[in-house]
PDB file as gemmi writes it, atoms N, CA and C in Angstrom:
CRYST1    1.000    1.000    1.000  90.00  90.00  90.00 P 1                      
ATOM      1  N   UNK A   1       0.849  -1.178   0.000  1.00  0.00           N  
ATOM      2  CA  UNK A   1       0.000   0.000   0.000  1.00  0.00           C  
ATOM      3  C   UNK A   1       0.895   1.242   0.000  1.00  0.00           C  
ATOM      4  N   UNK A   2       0.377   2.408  -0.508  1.00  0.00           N  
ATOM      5  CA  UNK A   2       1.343   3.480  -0.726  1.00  0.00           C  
ATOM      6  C   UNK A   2       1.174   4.433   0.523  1.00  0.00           C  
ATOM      7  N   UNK A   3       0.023   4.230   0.774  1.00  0.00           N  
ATOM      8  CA  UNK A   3      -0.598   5.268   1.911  1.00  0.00           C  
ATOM      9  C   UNK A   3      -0.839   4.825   3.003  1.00  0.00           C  
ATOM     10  N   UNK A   4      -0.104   5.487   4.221  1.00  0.00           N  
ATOM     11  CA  UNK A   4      -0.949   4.854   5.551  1.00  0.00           C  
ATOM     12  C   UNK A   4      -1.529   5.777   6.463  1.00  0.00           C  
ATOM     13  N   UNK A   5      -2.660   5.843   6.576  1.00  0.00           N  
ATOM     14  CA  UNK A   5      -3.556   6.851   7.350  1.00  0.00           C  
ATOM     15  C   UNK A   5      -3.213   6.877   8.817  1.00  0.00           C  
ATOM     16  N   UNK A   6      -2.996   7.875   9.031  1.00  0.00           N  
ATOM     17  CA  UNK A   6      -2.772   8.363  10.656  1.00  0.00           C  
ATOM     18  C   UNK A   6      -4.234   8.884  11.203  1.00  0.00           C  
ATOM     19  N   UNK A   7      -4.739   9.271  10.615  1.00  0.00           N  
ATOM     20  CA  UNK A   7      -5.963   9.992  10.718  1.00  0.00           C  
ATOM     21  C   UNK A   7      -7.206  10.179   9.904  1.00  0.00           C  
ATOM     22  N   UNK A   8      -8.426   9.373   9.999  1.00  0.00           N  
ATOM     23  CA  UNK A   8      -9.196   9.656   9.221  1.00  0.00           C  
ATOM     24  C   UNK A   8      -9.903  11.247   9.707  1.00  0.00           C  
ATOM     25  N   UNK A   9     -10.225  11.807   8.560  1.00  0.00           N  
ATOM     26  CA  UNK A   9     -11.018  13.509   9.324  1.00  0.00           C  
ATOM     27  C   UNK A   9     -12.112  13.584   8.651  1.00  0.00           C  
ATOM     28  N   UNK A  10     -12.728  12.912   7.876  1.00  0.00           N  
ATOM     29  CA  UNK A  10     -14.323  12.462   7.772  1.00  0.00           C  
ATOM     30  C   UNK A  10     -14.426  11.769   7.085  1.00  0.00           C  
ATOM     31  N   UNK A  11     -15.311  10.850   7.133  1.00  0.00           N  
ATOM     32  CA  UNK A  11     -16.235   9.346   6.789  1.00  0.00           C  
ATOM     33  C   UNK A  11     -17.307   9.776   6.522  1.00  0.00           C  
ATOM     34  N   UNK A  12     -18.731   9.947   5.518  1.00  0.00           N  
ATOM     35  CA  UNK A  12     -19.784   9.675   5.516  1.00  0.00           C  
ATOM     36  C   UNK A  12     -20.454   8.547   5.182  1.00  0.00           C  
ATOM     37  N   UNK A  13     -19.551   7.235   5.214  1.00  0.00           N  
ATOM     38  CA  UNK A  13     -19.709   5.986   4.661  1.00  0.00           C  
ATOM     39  C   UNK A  13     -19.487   5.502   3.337  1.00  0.00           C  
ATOM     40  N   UNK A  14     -19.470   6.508   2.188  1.00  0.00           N  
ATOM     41  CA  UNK A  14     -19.511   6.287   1.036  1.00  0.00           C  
ATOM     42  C   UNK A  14     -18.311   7.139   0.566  1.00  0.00           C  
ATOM     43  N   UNK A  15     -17.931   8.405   1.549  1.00  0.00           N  
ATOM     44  CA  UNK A  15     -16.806   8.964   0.912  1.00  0.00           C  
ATOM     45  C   UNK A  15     -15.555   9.065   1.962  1.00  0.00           C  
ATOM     46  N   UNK A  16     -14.368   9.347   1.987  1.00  0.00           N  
ATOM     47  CA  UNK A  16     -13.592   9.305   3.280  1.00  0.00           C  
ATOM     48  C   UNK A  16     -12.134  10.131   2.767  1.00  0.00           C  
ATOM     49  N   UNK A  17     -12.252  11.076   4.014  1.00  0.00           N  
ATOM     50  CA  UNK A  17     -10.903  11.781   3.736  1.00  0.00           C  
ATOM     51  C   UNK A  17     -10.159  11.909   5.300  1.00  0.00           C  
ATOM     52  N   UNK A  18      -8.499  11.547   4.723  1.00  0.00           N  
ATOM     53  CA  UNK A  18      -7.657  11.059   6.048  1.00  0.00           C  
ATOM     54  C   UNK A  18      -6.133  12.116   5.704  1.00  0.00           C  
ATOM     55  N   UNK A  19      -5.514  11.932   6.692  1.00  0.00           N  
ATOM     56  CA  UNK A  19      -4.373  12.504   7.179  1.00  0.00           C  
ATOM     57  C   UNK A  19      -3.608  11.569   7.643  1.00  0.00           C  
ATOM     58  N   UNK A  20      -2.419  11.526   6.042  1.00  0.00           N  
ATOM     59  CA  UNK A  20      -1.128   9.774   6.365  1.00  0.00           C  
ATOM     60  C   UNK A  20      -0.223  10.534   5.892  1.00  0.00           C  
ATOM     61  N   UNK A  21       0.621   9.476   5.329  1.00  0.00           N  
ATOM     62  CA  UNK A  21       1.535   9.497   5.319  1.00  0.00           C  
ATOM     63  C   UNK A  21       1.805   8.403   3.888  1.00  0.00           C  
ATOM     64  N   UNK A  22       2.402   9.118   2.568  1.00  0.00           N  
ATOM     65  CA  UNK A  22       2.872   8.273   1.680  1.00  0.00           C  
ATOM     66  C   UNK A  22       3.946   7.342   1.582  1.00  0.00           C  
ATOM     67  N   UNK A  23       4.077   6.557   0.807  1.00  0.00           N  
ATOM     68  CA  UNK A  23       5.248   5.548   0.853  1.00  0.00           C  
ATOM     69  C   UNK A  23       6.668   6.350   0.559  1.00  0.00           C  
ATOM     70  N   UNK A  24       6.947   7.534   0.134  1.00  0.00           N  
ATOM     71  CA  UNK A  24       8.133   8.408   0.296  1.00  0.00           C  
ATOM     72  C   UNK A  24       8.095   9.287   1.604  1.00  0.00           C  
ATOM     73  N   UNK A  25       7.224   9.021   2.162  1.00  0.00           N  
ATOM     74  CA  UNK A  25       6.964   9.813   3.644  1.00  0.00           C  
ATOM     75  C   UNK A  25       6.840  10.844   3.583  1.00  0.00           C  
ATOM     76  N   UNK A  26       5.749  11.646   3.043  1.00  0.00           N  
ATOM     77  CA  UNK A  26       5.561  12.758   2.679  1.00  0.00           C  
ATOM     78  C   UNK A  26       4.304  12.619   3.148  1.00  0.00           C  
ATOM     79  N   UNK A  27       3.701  13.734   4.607  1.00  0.00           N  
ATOM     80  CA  UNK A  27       2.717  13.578   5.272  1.00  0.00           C  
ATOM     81  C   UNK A  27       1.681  14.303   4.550  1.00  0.00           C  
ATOM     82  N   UNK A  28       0.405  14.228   4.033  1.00  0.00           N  
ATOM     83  CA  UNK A  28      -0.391  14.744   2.947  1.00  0.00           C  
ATOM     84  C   UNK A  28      -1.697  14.522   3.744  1.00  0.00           C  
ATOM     85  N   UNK A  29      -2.911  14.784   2.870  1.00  0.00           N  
ATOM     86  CA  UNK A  29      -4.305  14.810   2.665  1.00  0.00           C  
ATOM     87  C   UNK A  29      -4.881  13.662   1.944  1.00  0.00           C  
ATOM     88  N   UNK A  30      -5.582  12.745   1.700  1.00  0.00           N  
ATOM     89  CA  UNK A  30      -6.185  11.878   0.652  1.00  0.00           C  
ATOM     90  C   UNK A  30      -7.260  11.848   0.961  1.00  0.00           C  
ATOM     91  N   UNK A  31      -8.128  11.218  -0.153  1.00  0.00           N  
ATOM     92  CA  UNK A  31      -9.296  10.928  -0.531  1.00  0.00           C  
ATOM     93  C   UNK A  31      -9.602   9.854  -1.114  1.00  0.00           C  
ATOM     94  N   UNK A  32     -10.822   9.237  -0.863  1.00  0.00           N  
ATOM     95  CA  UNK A  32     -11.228   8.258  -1.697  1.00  0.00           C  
ATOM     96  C   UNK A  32     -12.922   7.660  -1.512  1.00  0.00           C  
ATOM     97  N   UNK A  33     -13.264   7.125  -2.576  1.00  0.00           N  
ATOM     98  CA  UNK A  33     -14.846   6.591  -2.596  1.00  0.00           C  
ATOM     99  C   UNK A  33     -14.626   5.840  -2.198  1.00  0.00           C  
ATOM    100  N   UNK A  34     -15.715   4.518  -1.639  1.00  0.00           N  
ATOM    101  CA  UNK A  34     -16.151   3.545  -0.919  1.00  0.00           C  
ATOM    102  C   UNK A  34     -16.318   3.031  -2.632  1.00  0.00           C  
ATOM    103  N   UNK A  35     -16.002   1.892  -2.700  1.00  0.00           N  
ATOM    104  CA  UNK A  35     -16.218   0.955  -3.882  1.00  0.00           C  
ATOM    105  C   UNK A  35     -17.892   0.995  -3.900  1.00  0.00           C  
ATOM    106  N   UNK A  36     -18.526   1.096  -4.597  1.00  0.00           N  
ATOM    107  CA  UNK A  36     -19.772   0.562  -4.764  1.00  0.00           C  
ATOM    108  C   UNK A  36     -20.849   1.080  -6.539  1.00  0.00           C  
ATOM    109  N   UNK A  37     -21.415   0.604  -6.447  1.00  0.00           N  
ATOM    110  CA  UNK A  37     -22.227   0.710  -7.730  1.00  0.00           C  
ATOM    111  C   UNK A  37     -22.240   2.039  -8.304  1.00  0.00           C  
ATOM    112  N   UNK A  38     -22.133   2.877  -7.389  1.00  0.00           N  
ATOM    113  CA  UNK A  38     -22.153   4.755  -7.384  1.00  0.00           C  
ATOM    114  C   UNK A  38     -21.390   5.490  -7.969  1.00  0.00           C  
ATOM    115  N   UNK A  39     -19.948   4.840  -7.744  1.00  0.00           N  
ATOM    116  CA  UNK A  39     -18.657   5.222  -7.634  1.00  0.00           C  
ATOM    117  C   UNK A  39     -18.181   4.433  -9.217  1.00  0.00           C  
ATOM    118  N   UNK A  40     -17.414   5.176 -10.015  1.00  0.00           N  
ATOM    119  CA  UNK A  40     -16.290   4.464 -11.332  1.00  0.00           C  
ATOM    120  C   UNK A  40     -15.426   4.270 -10.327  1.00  0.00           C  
ATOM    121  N   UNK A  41     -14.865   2.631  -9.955  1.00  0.00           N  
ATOM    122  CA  UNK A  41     -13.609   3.239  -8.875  1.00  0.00           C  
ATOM    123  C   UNK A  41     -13.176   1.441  -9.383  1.00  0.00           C  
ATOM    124  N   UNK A  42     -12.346   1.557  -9.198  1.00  0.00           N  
ATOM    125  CA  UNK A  42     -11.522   0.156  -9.219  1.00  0.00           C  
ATOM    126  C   UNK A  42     -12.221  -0.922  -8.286  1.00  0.00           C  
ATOM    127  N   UNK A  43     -11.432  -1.954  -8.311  1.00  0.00           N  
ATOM    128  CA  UNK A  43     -12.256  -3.293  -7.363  1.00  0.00           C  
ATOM    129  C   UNK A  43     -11.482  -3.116  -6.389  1.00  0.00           C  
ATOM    130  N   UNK A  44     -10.129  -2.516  -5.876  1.00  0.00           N  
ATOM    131  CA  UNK A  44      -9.792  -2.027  -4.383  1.00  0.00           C  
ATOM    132  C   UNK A  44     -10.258  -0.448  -4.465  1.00  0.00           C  
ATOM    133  N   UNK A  45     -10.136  -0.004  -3.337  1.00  0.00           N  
ATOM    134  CA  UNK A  45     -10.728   1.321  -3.026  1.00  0.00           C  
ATOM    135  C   UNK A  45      -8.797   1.595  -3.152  1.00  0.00           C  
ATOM    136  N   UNK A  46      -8.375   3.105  -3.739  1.00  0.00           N  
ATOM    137  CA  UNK A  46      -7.217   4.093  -3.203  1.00  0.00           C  
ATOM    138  C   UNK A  46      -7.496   5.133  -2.988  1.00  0.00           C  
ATOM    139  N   UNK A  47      -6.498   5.476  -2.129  1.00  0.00           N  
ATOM    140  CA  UNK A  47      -6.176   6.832  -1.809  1.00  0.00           C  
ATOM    141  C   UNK A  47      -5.804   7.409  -2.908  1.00  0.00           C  
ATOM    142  N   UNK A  48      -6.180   8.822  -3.300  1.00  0.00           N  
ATOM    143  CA  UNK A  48      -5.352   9.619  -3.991  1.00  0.00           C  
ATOM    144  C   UNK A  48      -5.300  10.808  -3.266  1.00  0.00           C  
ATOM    145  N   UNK A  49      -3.890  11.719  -3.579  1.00  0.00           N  
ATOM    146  CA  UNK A  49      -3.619  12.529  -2.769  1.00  0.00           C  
ATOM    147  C   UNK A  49      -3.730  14.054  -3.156  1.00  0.00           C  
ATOM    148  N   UNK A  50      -4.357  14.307  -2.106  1.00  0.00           N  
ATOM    149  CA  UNK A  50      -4.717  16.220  -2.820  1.00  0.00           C  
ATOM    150  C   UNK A  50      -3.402  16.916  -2.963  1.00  0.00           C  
ATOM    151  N   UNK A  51      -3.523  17.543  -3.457  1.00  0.00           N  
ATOM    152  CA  UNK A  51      -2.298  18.536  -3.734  1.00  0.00           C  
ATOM    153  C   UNK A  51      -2.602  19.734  -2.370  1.00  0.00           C  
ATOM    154  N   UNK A  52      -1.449  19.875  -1.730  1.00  0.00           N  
ATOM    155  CA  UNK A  52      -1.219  21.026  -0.507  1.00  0.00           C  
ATOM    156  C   UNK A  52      -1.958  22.069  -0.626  1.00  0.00           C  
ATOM    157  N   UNK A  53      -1.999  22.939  -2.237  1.00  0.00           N  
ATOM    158  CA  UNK A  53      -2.897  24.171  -2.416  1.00  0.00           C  
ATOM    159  C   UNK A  53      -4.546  23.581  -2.347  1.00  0.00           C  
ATOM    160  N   UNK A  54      -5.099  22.383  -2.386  1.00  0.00           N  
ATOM    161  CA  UNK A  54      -6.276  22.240  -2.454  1.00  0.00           C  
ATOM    162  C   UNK A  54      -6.673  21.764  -0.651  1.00  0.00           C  
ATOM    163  N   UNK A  55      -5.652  21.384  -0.275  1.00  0.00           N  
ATOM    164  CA  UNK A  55      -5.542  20.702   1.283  1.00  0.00           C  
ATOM    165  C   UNK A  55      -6.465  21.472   2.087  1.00  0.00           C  
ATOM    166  N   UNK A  56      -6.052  22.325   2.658  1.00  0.00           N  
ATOM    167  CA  UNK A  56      -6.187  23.687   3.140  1.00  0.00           C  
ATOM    168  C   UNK A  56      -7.535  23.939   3.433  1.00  0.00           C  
ATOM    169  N   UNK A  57      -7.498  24.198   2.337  1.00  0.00           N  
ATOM    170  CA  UNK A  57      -9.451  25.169   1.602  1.00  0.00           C  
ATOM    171  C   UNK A  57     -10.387  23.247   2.003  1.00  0.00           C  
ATOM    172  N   UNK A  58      -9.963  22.223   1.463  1.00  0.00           N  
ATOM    173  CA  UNK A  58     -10.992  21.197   2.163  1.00  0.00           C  
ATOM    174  C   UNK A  58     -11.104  20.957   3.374  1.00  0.00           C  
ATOM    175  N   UNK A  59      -9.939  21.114   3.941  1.00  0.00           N  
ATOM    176  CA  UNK A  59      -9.976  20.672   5.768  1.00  0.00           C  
ATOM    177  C   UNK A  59     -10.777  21.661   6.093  1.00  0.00           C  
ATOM    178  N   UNK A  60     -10.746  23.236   5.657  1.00  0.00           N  
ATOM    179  CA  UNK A  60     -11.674  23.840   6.589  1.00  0.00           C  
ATOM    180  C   UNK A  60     -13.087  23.732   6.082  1.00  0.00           C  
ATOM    181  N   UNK A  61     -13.575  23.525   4.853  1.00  0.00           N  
ATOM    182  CA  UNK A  61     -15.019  22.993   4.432  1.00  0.00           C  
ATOM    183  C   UNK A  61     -15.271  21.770   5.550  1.00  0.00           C  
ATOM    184  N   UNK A  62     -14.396  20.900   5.611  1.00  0.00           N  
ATOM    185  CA  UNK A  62     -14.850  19.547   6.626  1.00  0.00           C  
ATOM    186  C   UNK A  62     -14.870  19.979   8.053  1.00  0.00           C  
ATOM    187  N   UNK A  63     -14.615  21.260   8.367  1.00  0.00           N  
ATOM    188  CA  UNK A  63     -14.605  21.756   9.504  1.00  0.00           C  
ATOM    189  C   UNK A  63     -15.792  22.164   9.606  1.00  0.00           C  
ATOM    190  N   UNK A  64     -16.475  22.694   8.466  1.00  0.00           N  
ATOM    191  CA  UNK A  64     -17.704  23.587   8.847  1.00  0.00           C  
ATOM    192  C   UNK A  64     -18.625  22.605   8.686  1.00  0.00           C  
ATOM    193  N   UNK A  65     -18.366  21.591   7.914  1.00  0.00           N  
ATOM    194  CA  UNK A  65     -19.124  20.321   8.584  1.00  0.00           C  
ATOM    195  C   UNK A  65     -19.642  20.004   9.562  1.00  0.00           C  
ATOM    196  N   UNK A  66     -18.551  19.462  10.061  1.00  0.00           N  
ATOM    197  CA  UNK A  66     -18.098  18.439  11.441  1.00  0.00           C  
ATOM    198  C   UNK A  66     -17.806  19.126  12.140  1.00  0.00           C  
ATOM    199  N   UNK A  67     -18.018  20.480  12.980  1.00  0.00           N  
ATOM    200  CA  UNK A  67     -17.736  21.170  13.848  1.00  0.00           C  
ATOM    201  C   UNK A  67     -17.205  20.225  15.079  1.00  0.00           C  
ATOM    202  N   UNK A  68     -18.157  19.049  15.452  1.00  0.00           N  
ATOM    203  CA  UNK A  68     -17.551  18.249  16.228  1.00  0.00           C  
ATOM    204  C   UNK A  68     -15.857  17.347  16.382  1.00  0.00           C  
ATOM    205  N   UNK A  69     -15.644  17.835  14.890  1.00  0.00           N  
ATOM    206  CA  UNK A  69     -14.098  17.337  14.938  1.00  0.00           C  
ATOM    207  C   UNK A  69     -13.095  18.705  14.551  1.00  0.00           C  
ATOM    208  N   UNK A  70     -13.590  19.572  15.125  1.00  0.00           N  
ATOM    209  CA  UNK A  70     -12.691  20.678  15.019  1.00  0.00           C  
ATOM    210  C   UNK A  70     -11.305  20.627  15.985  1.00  0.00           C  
ATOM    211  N   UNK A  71     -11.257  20.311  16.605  1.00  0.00           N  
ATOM    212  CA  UNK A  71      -9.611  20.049  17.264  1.00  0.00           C  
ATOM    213  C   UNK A  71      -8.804  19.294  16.646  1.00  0.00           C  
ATOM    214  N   UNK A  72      -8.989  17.858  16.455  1.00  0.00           N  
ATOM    215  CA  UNK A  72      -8.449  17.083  15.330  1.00  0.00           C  
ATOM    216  C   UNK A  72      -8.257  18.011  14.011  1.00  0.00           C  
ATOM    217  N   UNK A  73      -8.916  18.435  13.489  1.00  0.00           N  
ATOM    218  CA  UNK A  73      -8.927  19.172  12.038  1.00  0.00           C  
ATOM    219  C   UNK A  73      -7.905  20.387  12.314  1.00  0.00           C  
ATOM    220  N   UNK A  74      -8.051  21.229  13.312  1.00  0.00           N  
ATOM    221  CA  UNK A  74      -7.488  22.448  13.371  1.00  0.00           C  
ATOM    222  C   UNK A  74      -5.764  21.728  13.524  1.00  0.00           C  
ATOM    223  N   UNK A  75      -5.701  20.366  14.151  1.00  0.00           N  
ATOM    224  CA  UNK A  75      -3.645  20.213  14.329  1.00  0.00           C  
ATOM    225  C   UNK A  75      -3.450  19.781  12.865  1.00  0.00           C  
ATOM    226  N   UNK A  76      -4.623  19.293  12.118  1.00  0.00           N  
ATOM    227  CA  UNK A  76      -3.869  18.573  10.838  1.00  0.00           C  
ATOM    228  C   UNK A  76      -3.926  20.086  10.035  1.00  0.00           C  
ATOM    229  N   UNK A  77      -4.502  21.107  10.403  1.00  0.00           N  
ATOM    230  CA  UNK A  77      -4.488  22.046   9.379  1.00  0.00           C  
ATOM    231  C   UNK A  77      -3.240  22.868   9.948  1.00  0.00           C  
ATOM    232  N   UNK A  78      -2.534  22.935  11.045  1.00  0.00           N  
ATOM    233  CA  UNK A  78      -1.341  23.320  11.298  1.00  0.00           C  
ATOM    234  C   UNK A  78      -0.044  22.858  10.938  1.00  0.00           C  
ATOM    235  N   UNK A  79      -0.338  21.046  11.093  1.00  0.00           N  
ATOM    236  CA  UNK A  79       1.049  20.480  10.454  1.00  0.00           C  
ATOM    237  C   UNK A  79       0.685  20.506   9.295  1.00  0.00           C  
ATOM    238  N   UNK A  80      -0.030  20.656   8.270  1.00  0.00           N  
ATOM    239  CA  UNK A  80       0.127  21.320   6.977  1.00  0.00           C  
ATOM    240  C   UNK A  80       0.766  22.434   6.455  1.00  0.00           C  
ATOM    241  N   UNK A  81       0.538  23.327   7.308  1.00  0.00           N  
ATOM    242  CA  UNK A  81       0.642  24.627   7.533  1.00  0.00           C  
ATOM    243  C   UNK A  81       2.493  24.476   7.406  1.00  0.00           C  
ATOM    244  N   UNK A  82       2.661  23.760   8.725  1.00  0.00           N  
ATOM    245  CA  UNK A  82       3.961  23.835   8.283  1.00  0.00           C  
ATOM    246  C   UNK A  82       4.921  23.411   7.275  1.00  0.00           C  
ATOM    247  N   UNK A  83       4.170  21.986   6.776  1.00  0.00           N  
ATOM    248  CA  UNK A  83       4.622  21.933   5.083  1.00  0.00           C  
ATOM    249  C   UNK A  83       4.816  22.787   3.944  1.00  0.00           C  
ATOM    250  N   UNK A  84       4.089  23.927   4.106  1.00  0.00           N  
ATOM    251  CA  UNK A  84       3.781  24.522   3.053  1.00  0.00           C  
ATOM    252  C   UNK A  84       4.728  25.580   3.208  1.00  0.00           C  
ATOM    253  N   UNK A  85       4.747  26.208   4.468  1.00  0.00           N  
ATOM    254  CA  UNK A  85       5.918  27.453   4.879  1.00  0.00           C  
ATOM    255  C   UNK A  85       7.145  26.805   4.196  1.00  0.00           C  
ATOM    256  N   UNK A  86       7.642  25.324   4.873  1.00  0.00           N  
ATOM    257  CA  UNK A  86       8.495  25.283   4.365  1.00  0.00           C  
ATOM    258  C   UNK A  86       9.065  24.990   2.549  1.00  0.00           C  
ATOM    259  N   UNK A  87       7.872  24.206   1.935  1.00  0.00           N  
ATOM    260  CA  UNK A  87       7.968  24.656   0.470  1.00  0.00           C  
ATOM    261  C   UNK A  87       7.975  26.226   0.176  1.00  0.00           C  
ATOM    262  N   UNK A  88       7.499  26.914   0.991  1.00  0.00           N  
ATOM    263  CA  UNK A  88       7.360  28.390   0.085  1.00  0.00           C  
ATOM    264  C   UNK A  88       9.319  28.871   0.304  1.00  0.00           C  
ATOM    265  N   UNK A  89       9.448  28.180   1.584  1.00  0.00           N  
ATOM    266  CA  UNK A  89      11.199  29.056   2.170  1.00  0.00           C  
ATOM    267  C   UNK A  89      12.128  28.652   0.983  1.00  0.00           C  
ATOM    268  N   UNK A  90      11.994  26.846   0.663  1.00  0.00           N  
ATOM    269  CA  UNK A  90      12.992  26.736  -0.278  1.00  0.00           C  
ATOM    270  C   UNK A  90      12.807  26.860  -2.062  1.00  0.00           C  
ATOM    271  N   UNK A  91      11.395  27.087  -2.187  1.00  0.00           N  
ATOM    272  CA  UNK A  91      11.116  28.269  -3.477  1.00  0.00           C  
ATOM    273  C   UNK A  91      12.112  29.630  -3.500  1.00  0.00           C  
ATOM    274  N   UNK A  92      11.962  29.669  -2.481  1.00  0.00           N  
ATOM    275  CA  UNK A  92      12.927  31.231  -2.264  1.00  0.00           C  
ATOM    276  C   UNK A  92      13.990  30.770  -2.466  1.00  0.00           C  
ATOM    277  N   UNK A  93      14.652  29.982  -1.560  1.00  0.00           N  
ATOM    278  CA  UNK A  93      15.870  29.947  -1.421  1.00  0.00           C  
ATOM    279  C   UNK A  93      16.568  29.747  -2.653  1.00  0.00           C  
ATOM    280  N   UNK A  94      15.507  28.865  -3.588  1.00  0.00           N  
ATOM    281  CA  UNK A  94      15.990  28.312  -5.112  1.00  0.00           C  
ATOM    282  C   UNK A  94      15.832  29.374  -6.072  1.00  0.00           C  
ATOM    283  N   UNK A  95      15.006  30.450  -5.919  1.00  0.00           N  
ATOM    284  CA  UNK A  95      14.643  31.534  -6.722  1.00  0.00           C  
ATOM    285  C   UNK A  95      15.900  32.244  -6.764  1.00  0.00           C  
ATOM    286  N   UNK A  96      16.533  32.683  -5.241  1.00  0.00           N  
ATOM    287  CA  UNK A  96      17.702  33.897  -5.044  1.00  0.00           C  
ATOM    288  C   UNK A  96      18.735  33.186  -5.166  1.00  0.00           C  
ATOM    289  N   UNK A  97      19.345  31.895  -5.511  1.00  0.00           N  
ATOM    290  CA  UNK A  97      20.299  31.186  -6.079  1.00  0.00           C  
ATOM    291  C   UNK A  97      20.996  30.227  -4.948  1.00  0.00           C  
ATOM    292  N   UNK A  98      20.463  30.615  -3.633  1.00  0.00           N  
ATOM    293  CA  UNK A  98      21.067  30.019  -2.571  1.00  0.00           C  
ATOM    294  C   UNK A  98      21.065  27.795  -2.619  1.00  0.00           C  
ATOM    295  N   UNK A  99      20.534  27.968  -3.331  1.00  0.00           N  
ATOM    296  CA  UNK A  99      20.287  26.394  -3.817  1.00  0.00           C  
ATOM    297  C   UNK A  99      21.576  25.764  -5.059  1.00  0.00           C  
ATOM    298  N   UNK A 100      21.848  26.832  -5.261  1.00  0.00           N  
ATOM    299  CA  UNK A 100      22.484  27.009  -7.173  1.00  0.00           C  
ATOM    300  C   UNK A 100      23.665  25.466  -6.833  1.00  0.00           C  
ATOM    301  N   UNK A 101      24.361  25.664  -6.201  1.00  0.00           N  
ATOM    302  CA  UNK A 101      25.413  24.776  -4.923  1.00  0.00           C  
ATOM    303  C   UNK A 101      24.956  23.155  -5.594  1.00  0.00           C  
ATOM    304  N   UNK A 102      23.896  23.180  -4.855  1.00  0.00           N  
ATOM    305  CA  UNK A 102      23.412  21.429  -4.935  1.00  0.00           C  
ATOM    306  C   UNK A 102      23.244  20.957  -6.748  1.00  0.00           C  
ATOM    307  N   UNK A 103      22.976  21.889  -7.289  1.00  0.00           N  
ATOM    308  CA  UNK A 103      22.770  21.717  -8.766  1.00  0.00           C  
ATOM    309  C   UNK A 103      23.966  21.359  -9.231  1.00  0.00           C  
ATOM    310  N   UNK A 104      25.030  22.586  -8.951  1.00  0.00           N  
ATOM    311  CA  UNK A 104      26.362  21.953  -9.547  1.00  0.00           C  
ATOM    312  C   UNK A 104      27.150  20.548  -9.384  1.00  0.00           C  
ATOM    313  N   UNK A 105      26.542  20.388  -7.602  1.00  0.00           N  
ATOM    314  CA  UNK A 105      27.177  19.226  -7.230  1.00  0.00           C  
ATOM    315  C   UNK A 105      26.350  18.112  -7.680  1.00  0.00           C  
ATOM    316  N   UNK A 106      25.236  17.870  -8.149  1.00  0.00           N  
ATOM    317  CA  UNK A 106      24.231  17.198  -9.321  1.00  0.00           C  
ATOM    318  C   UNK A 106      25.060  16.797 -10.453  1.00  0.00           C  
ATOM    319  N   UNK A 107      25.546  18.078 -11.037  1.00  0.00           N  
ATOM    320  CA  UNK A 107      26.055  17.864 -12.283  1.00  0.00           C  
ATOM    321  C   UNK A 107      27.398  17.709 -12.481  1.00  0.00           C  
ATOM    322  N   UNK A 108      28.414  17.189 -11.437  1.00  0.00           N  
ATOM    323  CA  UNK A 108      29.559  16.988 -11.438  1.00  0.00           C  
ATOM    324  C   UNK A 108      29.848  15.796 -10.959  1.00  0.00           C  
ATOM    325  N   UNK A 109      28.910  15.198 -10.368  1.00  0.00           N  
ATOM    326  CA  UNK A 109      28.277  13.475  -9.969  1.00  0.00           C  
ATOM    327  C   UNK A 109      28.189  12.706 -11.165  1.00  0.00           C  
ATOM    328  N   UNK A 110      27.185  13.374 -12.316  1.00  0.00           N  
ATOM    329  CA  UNK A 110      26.681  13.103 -13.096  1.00  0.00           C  
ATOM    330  C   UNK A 110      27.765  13.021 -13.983  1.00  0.00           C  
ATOM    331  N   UNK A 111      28.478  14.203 -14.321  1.00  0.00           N  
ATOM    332  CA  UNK A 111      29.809  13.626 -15.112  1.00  0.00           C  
ATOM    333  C   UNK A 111      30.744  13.102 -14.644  1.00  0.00           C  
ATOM    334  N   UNK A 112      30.646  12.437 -13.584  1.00  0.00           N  
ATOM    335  CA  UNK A 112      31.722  11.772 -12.916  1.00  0.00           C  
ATOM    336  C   UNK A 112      31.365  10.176 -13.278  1.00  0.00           C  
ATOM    337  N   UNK A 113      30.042  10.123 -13.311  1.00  0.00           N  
ATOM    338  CA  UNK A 113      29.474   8.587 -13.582  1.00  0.00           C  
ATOM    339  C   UNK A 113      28.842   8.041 -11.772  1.00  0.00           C  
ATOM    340  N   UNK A 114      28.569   9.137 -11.248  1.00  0.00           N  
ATOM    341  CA  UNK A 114      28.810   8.720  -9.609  1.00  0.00           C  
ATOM    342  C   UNK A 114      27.456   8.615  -8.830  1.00  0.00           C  
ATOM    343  N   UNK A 115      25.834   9.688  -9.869  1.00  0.00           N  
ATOM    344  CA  UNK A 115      24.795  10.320  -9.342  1.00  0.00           C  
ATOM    345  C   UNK A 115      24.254   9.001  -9.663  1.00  0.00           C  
ATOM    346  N   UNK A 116      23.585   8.886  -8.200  1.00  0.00           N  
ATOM    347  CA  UNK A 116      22.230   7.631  -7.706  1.00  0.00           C  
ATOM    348  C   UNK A 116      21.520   8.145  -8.012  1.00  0.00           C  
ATOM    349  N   UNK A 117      20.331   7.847  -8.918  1.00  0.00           N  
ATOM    350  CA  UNK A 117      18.831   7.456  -8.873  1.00  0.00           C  
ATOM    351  C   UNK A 117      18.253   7.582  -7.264  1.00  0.00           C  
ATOM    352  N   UNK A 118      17.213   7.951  -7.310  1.00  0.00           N  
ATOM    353  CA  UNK A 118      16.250   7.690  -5.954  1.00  0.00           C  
ATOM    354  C   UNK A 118      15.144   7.872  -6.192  1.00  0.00           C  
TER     355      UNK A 118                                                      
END                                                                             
């Protein structure tokens, strides 16, 4: 499995959205239908994973939901929070050249015959 849920943050039986963790360990948002006649969905049910800019804006719709799971919702919408600060820091950092470093050392691996795959 690629995904392992730490947290489901709503169920209505037929639809379900959780807070895991992917098989590169990258802590995210997913979604997925309940297999059934309703649903185009494969014969296992998956996760697929929202993208960070859509994260956000759904956790707090499922908030105005589920008011009853607003504490749960409000820490997963913080450790998001901090995902995202830190994508925006090293956008920067890669924008003003402070990154430039790791590229070269990329490409001097690479002509060396030395750069791993991952």
């Amino acid at each position: 499995m690629n995904f392992s849920v730490n947290k489901i943050i709503y169920n209505d039986g037929s639809f379900s959205i959780a807070w895991g963790q992917w098989k590169d360990q990258t802590m995210s948002v997913a979604m997925r239908w309940k297999n059934d006649e309703n649903h185009n969905t494969h014969v296992h049910t998956a996760w697929f994973q929202l993208p960070e800019y859509f994260s956000i804006f759904i956790l707090k719709g499922v908030l105005e939901l589920k008011p009853s799971h607003s504490e749960e919702l409000k820490q997963v919408i913080r450790e998001l929070s901090k995902y995202e600060k830190w994508d925006r820091q090293i956008e920067k950092d890669a924008e003003s050249g402070k990154l430039d470093f790791l590229i070269e050392e990329a490409l001097s691996e690479k002509k060396q015959g030395i750069l791993k795959a991952i």
